[in-house]
Wavefront OBJ file of the C-alpha trace (Angstrom):
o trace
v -46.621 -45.783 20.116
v -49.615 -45.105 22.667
v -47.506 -45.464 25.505
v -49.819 -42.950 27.843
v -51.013 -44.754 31.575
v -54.410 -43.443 29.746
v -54.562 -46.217 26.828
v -52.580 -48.473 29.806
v -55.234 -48.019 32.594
v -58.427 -48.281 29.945
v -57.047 -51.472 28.226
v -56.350 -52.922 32.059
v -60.401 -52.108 32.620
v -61.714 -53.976 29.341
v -59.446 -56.538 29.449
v -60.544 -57.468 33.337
v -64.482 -56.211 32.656
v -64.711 -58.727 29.237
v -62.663 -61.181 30.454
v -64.586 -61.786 33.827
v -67.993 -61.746 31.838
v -66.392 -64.192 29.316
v -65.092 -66.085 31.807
v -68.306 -66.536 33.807
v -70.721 -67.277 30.418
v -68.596 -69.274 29.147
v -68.804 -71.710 32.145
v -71.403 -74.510 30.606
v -69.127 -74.494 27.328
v -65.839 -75.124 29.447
v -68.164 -77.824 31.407
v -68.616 -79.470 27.933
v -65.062 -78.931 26.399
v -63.548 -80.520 29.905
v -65.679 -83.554 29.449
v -64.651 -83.836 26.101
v -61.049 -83.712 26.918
v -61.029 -85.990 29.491
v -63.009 -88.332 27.266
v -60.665 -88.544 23.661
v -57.018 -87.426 25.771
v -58.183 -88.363 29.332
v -56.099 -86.894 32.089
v -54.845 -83.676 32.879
v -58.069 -81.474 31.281
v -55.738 -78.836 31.662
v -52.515 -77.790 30.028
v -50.075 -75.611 32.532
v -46.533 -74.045 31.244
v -44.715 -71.571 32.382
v -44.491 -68.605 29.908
v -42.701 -65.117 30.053
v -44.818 -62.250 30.575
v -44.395 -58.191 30.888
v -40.877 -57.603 31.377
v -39.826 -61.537 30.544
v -42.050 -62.186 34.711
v -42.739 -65.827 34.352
v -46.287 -66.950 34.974
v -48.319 -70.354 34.192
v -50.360 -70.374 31.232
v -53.435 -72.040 31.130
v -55.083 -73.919 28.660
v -57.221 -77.252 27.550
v -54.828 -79.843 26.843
v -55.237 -80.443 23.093
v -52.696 -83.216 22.751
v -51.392 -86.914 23.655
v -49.019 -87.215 26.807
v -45.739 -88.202 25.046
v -44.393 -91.463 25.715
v -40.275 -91.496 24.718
v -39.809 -94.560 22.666
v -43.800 -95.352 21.432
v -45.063 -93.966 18.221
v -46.910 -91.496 20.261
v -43.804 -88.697 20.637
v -44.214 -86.424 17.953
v -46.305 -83.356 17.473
v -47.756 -85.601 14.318
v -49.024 -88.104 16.490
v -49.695 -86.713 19.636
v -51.923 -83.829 18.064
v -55.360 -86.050 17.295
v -58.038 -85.034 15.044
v -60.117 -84.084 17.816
v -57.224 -81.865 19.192
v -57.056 -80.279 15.941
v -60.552 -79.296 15.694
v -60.233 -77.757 19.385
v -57.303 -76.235 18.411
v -58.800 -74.898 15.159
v -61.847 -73.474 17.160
v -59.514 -71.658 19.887
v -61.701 -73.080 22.456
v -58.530 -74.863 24.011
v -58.184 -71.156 25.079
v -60.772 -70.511 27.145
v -59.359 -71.255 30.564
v -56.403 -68.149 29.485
v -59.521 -65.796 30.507
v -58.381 -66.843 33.661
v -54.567 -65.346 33.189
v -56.706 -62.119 32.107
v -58.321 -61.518 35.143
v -55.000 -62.489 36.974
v -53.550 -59.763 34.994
v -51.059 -62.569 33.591
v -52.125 -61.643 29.930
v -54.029 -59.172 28.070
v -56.661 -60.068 25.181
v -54.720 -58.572 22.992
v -50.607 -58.813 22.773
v -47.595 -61.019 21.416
v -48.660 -64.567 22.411
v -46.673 -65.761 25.431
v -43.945 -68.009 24.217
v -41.432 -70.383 26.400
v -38.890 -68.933 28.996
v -36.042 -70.856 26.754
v -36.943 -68.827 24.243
v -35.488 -65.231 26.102
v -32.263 -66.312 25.497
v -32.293 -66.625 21.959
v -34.361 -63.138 20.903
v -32.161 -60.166 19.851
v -32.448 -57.026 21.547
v -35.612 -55.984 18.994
v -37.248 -59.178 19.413
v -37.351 -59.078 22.977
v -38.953 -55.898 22.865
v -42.067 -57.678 22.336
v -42.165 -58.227 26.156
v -42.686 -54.392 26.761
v -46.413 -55.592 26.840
v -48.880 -57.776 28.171
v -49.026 -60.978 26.186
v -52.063 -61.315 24.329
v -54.525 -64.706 24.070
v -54.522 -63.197 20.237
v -52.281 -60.801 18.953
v -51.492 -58.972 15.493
v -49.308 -61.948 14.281
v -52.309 -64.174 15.165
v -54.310 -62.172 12.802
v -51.549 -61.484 10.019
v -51.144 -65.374 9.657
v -51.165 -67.144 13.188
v -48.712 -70.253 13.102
v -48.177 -69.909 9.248
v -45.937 -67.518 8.904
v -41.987 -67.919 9.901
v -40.755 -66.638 13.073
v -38.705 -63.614 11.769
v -42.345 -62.357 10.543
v -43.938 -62.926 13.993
v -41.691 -61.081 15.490
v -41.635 -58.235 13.327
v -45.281 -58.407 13.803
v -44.978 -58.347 17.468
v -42.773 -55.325 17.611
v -45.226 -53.773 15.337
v -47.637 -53.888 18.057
v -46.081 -52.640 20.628
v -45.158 -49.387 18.751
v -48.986 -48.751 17.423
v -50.899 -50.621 19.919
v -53.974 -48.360 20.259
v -57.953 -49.428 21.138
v -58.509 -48.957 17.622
v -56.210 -51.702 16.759
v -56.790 -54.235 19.527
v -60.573 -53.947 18.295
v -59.444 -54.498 14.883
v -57.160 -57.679 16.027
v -59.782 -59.055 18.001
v -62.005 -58.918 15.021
v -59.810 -60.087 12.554
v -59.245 -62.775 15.152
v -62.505 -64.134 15.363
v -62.251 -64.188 11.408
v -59.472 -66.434 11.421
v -60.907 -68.868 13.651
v -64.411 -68.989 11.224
v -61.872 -69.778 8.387
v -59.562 -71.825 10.429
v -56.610 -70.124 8.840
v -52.907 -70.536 9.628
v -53.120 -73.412 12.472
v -50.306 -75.130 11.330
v -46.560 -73.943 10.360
v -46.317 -75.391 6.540
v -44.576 -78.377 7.045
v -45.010 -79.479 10.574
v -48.055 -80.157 12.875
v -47.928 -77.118 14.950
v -45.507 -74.746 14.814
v -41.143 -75.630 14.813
v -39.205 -74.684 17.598
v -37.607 -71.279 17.761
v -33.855 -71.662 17.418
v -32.699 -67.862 16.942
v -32.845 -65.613 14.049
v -30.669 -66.188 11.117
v -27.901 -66.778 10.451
v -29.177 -69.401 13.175
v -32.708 -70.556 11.190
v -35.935 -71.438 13.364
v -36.767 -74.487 11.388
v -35.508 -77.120 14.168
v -37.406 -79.606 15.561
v -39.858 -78.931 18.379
v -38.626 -79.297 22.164
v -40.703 -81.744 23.807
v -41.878 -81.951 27.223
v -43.175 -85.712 28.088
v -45.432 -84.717 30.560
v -47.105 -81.480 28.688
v -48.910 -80.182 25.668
v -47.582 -79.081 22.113
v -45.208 -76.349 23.267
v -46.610 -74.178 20.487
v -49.939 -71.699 19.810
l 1 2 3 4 5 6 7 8 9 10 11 12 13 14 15 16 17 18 19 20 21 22 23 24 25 26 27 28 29 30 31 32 33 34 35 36 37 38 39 40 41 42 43 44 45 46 47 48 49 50 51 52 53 54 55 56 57 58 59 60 61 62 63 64 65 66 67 68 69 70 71 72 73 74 75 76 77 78 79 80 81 82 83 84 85 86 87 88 89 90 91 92 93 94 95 96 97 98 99 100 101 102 103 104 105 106 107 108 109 110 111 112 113 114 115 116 117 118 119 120 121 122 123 124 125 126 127 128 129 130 131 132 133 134 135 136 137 138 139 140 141 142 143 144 145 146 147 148 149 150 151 152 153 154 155 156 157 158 159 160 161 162 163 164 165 166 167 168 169 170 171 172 173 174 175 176 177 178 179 180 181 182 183 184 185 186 187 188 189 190 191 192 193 194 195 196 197 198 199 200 201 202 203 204 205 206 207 208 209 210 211 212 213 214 215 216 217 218 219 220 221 222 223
């Protein structure tokens, strides 16, 4: 593992120098995505949940709200119905990501690192699977890149843990490319099976192939 304050101080740089410059070009593009938003899923343009960073620190994610506001009791409360076609093609392009730049510069999030998941969550890793908060989390990460939400979550995690014993410059260049590959291809948006991705439950013998927790007043809980 490239534990060294070298690698930690360098990544800190690139993350805040790409992120900023991302951030600001990508400004007219937001402009049109938040329009967008507002127009097919109205209001809020923005998706905020709180999500465990370095060390399990909670901070609020950012993001543009890709799906339906539930409504307990309608047809609209599932992941199936909530996620529309348009919020599949923004998912599908990442740009629902954009505002995370933000969390970047914060110093929330890395660009590269496990993907933040939900505080519930903590409870339920084992001692190796929470490892995966030694790090940053990452807006992409090397699970992202080995299969984003279509592999299991015993894989992620294994993927996760992965990273944070290599993690190098090397490698977050090669995630970051491999990551825009995936979005090009629009590989591995969806868990087999379900719309998004199923709730995490706990390893086996407790499977994660439960139903997703739903919030009625926030996004798809998942990437």
């Amino acid at each position: 593992m490239n534990d060294s304050n070298g690698y930690d101080v360098l990544k800190r740089l690139i993350d805040l120098g790409v992120a900023l410059v991302a951030l600001i070009c990508s400004i007219p593009l937001q402009f049109v995505v938040a329009i967008l938003v507002y127009k097919y899923l109205g209001r809020p343009i923005l998706f905020r949940q709180a999500r465990p960073g370095r060390d399990g620190q909670i901070f609020m994610l950012l993001k543009f709200r890709s799906m339906k506001l539930a409504e307990p009791g309608t047809a609209i409360s599932s992941d199936a119905t909530r996620l529309t076609p348009f919020g599949q093609a923004l998912r599908a392009s990442s740009l629902d990501e954009l505002p995370s730049l933000w969390n970047v510069v914060k110093g929330d999030m890395s660009l590269v690192g496990p993907r933040p998941l939900l505080p519930q969550y903590l409870e339920r890793y084992t001692p190796e699977q929470n490892r995966r908060h030694e790090v940053r989390p990452g807006i992409t990460g090397l699970a992202q890149v080995e299969g984003r939400n279509g592999i299991g979550w015993d894989e992620k995690f294994k993927l996760d843990v992965e990273y944070v014993d290599s993690r190098s410059l090397t490698l977050d260049l090669r995630i970051l490319a491999g990551t825009v590959l995936k979005v090009f291809r629009r590989e591995g948006i969806s868990q087999p099976g379900v719309a998004t991705m199923s709730e995490f439950t706990g390893s086996s013998p407790r499977t994660s192939g439960g139903s997703r927790a739903e919030d009625n007043n926030s996004d798809s809980v998942s990437e």
